[in-house]
C-alpha positions as CSV (number, residue, x, y, z in Angstrom):
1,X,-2.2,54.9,16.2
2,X,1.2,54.1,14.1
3,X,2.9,52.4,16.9
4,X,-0.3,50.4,17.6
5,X,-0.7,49.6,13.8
6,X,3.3,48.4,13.7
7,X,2.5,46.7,17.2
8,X,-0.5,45.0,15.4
9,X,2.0,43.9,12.3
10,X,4.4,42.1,14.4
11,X,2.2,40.6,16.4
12,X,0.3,38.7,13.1
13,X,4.1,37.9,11.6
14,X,4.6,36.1,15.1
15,X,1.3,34.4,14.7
16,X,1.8,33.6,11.2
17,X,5.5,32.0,11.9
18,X,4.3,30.1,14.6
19,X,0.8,28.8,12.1
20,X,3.5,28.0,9.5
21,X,5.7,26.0,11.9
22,X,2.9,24.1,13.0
23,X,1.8,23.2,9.4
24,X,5.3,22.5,8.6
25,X,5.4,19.8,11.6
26,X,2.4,18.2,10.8
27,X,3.6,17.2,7.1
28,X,6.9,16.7,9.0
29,X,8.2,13.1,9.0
30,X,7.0,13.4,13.0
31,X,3.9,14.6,11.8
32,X,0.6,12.7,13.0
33,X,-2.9,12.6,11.2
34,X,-5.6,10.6,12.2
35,X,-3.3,9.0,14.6
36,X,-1.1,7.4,11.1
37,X,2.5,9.4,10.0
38,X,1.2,12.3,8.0
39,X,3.2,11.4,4.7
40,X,1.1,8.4,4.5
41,X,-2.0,10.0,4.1
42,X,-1.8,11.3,0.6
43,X,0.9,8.8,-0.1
44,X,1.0,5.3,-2.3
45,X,3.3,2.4,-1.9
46,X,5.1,0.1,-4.4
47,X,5.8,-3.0,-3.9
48,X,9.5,-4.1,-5.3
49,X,10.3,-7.7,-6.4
50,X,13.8,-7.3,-6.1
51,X,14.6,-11.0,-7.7
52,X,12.6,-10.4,-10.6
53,X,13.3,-6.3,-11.1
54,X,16.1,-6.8,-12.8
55,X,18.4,-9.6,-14.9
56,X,20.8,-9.0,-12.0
57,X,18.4,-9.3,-9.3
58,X,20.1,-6.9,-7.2
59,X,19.6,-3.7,-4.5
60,X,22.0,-2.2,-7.0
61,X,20.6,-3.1,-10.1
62,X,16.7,-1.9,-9.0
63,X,18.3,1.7,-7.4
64,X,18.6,2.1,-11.2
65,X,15.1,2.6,-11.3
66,X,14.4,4.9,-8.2
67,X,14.6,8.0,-10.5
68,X,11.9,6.9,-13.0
69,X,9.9,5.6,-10.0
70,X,10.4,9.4,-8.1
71,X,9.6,10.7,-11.5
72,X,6.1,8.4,-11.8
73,X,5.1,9.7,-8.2
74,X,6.0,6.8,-6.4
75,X,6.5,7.7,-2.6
76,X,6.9,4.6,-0.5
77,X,9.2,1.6,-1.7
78,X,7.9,-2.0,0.2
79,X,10.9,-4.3,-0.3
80,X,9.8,-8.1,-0.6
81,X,12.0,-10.2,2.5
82,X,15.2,-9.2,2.1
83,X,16.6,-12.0,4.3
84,X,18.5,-15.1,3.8
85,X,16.2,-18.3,2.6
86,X,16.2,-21.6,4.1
87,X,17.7,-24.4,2.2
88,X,16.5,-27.0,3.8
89,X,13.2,-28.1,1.8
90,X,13.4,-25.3,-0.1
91,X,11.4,-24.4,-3.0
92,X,12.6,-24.4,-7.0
93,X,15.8,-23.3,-7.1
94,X,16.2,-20.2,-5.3
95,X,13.4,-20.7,-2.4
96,X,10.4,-18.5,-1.0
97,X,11.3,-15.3,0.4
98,X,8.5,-15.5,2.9
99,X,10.8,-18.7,4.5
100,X,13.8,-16.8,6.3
101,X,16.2,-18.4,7.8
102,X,18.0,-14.9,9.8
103,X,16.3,-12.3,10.9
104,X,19.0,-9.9,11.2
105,X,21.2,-10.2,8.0
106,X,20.6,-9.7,3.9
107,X,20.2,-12.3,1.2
108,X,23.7,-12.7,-0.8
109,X,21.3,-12.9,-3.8
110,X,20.4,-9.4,-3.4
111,X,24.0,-7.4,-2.6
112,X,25.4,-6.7,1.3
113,X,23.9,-4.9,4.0
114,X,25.7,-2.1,3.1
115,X,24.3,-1.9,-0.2
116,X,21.3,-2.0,1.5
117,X,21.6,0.8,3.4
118,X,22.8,2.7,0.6
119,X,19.6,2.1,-1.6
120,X,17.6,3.6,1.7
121,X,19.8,6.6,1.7
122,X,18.9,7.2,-1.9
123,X,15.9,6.5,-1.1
124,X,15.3,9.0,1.1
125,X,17.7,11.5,-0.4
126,X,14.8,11.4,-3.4
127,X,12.4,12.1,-1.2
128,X,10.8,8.4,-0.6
129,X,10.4,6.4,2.4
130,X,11.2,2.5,2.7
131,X,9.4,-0.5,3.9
132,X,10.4,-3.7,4.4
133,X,8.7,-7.0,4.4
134,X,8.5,-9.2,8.1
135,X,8.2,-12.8,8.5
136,X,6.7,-13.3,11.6
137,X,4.2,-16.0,11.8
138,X,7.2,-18.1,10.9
139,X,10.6,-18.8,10.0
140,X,12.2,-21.0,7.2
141,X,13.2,-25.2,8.0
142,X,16.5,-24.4,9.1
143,X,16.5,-21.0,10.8
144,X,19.3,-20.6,13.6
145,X,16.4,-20.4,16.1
146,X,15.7,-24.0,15.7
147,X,18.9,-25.4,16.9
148,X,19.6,-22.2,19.6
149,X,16.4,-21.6,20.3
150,X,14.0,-25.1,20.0
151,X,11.4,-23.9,22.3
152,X,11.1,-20.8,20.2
153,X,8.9,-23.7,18.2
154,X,5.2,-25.1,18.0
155,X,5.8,-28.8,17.8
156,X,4.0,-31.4,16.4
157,X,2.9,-34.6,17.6
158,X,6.4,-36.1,17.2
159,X,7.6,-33.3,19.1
160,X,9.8,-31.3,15.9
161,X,8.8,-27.9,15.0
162,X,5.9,-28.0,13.5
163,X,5.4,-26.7,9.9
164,X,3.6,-23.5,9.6
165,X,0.1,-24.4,7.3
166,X,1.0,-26.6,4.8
167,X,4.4,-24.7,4.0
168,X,6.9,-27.5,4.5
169,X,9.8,-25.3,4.0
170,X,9.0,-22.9,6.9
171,X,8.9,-23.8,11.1
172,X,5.4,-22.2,13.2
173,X,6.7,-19.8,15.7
174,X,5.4,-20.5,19.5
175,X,3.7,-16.9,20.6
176,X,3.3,-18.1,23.8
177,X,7.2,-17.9,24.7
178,X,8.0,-14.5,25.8
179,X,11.1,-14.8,25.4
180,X,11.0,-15.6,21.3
181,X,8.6,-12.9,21.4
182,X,11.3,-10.6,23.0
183,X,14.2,-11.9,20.4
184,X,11.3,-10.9,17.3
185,X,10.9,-7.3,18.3
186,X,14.7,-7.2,19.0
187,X,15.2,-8.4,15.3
188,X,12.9,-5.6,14.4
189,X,14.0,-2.9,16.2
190,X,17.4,-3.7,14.5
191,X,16.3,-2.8,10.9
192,X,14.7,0.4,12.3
193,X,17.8,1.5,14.1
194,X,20.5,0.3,11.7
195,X,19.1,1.1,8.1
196,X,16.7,3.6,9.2
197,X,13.7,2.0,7.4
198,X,10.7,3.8,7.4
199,X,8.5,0.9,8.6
200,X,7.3,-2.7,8.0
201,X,4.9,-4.8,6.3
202,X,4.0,-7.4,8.4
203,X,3.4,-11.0,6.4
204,X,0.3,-13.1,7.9
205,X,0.0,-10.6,11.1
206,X,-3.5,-12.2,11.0
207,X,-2.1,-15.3,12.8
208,X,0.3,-13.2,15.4
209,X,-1.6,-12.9,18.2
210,X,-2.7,-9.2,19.5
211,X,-0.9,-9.2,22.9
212,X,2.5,-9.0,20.6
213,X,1.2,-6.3,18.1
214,X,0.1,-4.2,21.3
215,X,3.6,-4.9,23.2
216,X,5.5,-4.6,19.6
217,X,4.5,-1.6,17.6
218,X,4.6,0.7,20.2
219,X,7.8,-0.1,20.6
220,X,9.1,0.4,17.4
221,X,7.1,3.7,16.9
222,X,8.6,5.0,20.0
223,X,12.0,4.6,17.8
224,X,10.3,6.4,14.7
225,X,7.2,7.4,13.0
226,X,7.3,3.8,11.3
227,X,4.0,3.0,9.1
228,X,2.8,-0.5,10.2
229,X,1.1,-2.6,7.4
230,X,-0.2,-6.0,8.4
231,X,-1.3,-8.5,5.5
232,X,-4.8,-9.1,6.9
233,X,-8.0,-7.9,7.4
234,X,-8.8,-9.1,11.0
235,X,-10.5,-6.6,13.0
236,X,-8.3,-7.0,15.9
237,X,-4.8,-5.8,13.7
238,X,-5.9,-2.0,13.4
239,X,-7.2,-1.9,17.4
240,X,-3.7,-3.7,18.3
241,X,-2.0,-0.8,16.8
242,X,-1.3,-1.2,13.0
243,X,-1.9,1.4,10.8
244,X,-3.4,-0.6,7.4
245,X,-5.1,-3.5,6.7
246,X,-5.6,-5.6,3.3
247,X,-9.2,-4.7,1.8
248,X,-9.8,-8.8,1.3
249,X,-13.7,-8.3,1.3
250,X,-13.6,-5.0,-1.4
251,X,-10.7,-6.8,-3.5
252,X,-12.7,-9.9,-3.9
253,X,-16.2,-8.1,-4.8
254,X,-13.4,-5.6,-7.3
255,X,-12.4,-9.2,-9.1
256,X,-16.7,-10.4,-9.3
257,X,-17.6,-7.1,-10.9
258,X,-15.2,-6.9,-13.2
259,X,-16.6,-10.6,-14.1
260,X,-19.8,-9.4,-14.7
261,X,-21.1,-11.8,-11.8
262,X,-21.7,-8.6,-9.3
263,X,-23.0,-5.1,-9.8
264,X,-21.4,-1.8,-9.5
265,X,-23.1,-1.1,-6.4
266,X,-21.5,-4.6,-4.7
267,X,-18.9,-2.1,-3.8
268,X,-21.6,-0.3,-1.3
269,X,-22.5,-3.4,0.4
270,X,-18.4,-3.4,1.5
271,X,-18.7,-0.1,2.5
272,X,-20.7,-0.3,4.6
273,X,-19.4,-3.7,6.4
274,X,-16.2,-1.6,6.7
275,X,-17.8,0.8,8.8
276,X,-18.5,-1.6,11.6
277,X,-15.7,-3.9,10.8
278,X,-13.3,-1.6,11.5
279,X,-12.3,1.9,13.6
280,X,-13.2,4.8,11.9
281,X,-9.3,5.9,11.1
282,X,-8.2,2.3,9.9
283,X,-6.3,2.6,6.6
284,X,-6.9,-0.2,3.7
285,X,-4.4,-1.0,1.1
286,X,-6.5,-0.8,-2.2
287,X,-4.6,-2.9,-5.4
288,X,-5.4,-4.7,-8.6
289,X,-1.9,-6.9,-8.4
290,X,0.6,-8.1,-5.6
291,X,2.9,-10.4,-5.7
292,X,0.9,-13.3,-4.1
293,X,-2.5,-12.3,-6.7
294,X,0.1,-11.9,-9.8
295,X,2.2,-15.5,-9.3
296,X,-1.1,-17.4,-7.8
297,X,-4.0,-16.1,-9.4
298,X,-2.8,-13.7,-12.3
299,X,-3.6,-10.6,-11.5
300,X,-4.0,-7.8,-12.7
301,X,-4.0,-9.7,-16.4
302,X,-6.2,-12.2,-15.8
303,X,-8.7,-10.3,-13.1
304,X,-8.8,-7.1,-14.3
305,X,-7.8,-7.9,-18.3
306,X,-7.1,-5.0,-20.6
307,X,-9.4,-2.3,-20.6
308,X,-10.8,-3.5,-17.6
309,X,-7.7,-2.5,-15.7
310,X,-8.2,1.0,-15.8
311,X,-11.3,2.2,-14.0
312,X,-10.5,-0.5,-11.2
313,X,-7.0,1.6,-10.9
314,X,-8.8,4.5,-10.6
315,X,-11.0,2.9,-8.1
316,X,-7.9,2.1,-5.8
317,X,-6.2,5.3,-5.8
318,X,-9.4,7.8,-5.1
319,X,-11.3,5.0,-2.4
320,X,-11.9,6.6,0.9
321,X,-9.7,5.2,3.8
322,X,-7.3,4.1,1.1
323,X,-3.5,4.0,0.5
324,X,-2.9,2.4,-3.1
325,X,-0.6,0.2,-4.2
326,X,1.2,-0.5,-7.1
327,X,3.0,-3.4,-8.1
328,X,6.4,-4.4,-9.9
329,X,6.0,-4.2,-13.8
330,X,2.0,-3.0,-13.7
331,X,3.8,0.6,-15.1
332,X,5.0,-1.5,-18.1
333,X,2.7,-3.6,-17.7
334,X,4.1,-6.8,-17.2
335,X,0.9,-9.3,-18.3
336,X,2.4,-12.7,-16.7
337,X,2.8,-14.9,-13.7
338,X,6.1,-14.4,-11.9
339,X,7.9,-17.3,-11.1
340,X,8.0,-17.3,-6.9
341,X,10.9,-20.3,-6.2
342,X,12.9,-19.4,-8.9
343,X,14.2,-16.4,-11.4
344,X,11.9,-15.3,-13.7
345,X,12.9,-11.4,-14.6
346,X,10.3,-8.8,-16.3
347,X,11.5,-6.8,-19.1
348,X,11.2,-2.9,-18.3
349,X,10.4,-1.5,-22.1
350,X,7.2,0.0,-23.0
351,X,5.9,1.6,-20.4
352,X,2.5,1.8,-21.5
353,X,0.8,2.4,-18.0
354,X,3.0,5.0,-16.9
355,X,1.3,7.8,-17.6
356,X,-2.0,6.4,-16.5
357,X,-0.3,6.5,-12.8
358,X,1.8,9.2,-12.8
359,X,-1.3,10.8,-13.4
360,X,-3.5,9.4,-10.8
361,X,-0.5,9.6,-8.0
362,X,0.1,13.1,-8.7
363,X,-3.4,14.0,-8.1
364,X,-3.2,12.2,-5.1
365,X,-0.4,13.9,-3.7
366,X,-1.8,17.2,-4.6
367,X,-4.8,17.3,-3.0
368,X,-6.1,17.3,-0.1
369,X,-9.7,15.5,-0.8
370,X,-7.6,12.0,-1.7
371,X,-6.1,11.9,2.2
372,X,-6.7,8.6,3.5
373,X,-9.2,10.2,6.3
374,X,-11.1,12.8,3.6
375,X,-15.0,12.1,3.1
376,X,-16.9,10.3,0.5
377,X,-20.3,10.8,-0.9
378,X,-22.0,8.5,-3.2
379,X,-23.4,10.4,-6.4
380,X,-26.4,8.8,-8.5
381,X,-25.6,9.7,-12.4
382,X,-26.8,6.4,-13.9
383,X,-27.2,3.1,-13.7
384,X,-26.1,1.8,-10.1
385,X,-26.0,-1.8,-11.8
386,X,-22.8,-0.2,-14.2
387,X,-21.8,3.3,-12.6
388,X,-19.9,3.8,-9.5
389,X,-19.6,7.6,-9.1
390,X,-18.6,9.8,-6.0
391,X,-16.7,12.5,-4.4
392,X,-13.9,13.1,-2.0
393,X,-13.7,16.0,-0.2
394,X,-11.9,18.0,2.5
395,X,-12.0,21.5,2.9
396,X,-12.2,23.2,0.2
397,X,-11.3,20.6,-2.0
398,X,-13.1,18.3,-3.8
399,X,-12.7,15.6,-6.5
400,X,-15.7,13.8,-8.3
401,X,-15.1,10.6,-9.8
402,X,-17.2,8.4,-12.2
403,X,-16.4,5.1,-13.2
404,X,-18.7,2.6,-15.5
405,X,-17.7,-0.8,-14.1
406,X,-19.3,-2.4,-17.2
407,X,-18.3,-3.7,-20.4
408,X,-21.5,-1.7,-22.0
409,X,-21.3,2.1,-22.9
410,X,-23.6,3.5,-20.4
411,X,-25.5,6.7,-19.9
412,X,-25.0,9.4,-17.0
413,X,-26.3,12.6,-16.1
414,X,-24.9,15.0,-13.4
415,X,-27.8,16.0,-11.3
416,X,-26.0,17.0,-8.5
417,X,-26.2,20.9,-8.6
418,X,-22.6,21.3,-6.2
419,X,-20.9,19.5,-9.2
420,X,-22.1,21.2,-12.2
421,X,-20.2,24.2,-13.4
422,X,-16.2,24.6,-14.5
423,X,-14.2,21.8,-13.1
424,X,-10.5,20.5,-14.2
425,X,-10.4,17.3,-16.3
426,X,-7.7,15.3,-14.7
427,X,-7.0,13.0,-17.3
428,X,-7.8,15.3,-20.2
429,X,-5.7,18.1,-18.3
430,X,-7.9,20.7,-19.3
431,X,-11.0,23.1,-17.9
432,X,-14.5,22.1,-18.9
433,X,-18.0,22.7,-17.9
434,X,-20.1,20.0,-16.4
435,X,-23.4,20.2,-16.8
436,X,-26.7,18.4,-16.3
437,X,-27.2,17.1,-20.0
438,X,-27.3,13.1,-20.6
439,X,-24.4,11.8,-22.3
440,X,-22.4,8.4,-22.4
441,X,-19.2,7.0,-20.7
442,X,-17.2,4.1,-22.7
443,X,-17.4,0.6,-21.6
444,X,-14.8,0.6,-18.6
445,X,-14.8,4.6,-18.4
446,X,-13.3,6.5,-15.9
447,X,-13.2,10.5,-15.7
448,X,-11.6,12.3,-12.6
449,X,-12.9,15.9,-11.6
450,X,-10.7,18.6,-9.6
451,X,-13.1,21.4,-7.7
């Protein structure tokens, strides 16, 4: 019976070894969940400015930062276009980013290549991954491509490239030649291979046609477990192979409740278009500010305005199917309009936010029930006209989250018998008992409950 019993021992240390192994790969930067790189699940993203970061306006001058930013819980860096601007019919002084005019080299204005690839080491020596910002609807008025390459080119009716939209400083790219199509993924495979990014957000993919996503991507994920962001919220970008979308339809009902001209419950309505809109394991990214909403329509100041902010924050990091995104300056916060053509740098002093998010992103990387592909359940507690309340949940982990989308103080009551009882208080980072008795939530509340 001994030597069975010591049998019996080694053979649950083997089986344990081999469980821990397995667990160990699937958080591993191989690591699959839901068909999406497992550290994007629980992850968030940031989105860098790097002209207006810093006074400098430098790779070098914003790697200053990466420490705070690890300390704040950041866990994914998006870079803005990195690549040279056109200058012919360039914009302002120092052009659009979005109007590149080399696919396969840095901007002078930001530092060398090699500076580059030092700021991804760092990057990932902190523990953070690194995407970059494409450009591939179009490229800027005097790209390379349009003297090598002028059938790379829509053309117009006088037979020039045409101009993409009504961007005059940028050229429309011709999908139908393969062989411009061949030279794009080439461009992107090079950043993958020879700065070891950790993917790419992908600027209008809404007007790249789906044969190239479903050609492209593979591709590039054969090279790495690269996370694929398109800008867009066409159905056909997550079946073509991309791993998030832009919530358009759940950031514009976001901007008409916090006017006051849609209820609380408008966000159901989105919901539930979401669920047909899109394959069950399709990844939004949730935001109050980007760079286009901050220059162009001033947000978050202007569409989520001072206390207003908050519960809509909230909102963005907790939302099922959601990775959340933060920003440049909305830590501090920085309650202006960028400046897009020319330099216009924020002033890092305050801070006032910061704790607010470190908050929210550590919850989010702690557990579980905040995964992109965890469960949701609507919970009544008041007025659906004002309250938005729910939970997340997977396993045996669960957070309930209540948010009064209203500029009134409103009454709630917990009738919910799973939710009642001791709970964590994320935000008062305490225990405390829930229970069933009425009681009010400020105007623009928001409380966060750990099971």
């Amino acid at each position: 019976m001994k030597k069975i019993h010591v049998h019996f021992l080694l053979i649950a240390l083997l089986f344990s070894l081999i469980c821990c192994k397995t667990n160990k790969l699937s958080n591993s930067d191989n690591g699959q969940i839901s068909g999406h790189p497992a550290w994007i699940m629980q992850g968030n993203i940031y989105e860098v400015n790097v002209r207006q970061y810093t006074p400098e306006g430098t790779l070098n001058a914003f790697a200053k930062h990466l420490d705070r930013l690890k300390s704040m819980g950041v866990e994914t860096i998006w870079f803005m276009p990195l690549n040279p601007i056109s200058k012919v019919g360039r914009k302002g002084s120092l052009g659009s980013y979005y109007a590149v005019s080399d696919y396969t080299k840095l901007n002078p204005e930001f530092g060398t290549m090699e500076d580059f690839k030092k700021v991804v080491q760092s990057i990932h020596q902190k523990g953070m991954k690194v995407i970059i910002d494409w450009v591939p609807n179009h490229t800027g008025a005097d790209h390379r491509w349009l003297t090598q390459q002028p059938n790379f080119f829509v053309k117009d009716k006088s037979g020039k490239a045409a101009v993409a939209f009504d961007w005059d400083d940028t050229r429309q790219l011709d999908y139908k030649n393969q062989v411009m199509q061949d030279s794009m993924v080439a461009a992107m495979k090079f950043w993958i291979k020879d700065t070891d990014i950790d993917g790419l957000r992908c600027d209008v993919a809404w007007n790249v046609p789906a044969s190239f996503w479903r050609k492209s991507i593979p591709q590039l994920k054969k090279m790495k477990n690269v996370f694929m962001l398109a800008e867009g919220d066409s159905t056909y970008l997550p079946k073509s192979g991309f791993d998030a979308v832009y919530p358009w339809h759940m950031f514009k009902m976001m901007e008409k409740i916090a006017k006051g001209e849609k209820p609380a419950s408008g966000l159901d309505s989105i919901n539930k278009e979401n669920e047909t809109r899109y394959p069950e394991n399709t990844i939004q990214m949730y935001f109050t500010s980007n760079h286009d909403e901050n220059s162009w329509n001033h947000a978050d100041f202007g569409s989520f305005p001072g206390d207003v902010h908050a519960p809509f924050a909230v909102f963005t990091q907790t939302m099922k199917n959601s990775v959340p995104l933060i920003y440049s300056g909305q830590e501090e916060p920085v309650l202006r309009a960028l400046k897009f053509f020319d330099k216009d740098p924020m002033t890092f002093k305050n801070f006032q936010r910061e704790k607010f998010y470190k908050t929210l992103l550590a919850l989010r990387k702690r557990n579980t029930a905040l995964s992109a592909d965890a469960s949701f359940k609507k919970i009544d507690v008041g007025n659906e006209n004002a309250i938005y309340a729910y939970t997340r949940e997977n396993g045996n982990q669960k957070v309930f989250v209540i948010l009064n989308l209203s500029g009134s103080e409103q009454a709630i009551s917990i009738k919910d018998k799973s939710l009642i009882g001791n709970t964590h208080s994320v935000f008062e980072q305490k225990e405390v008992l829930l229970n069933s008795a009425e009681r009010t939530i400020k105007p623009w509340g928001y409380e966060i409950y750990e099971y």
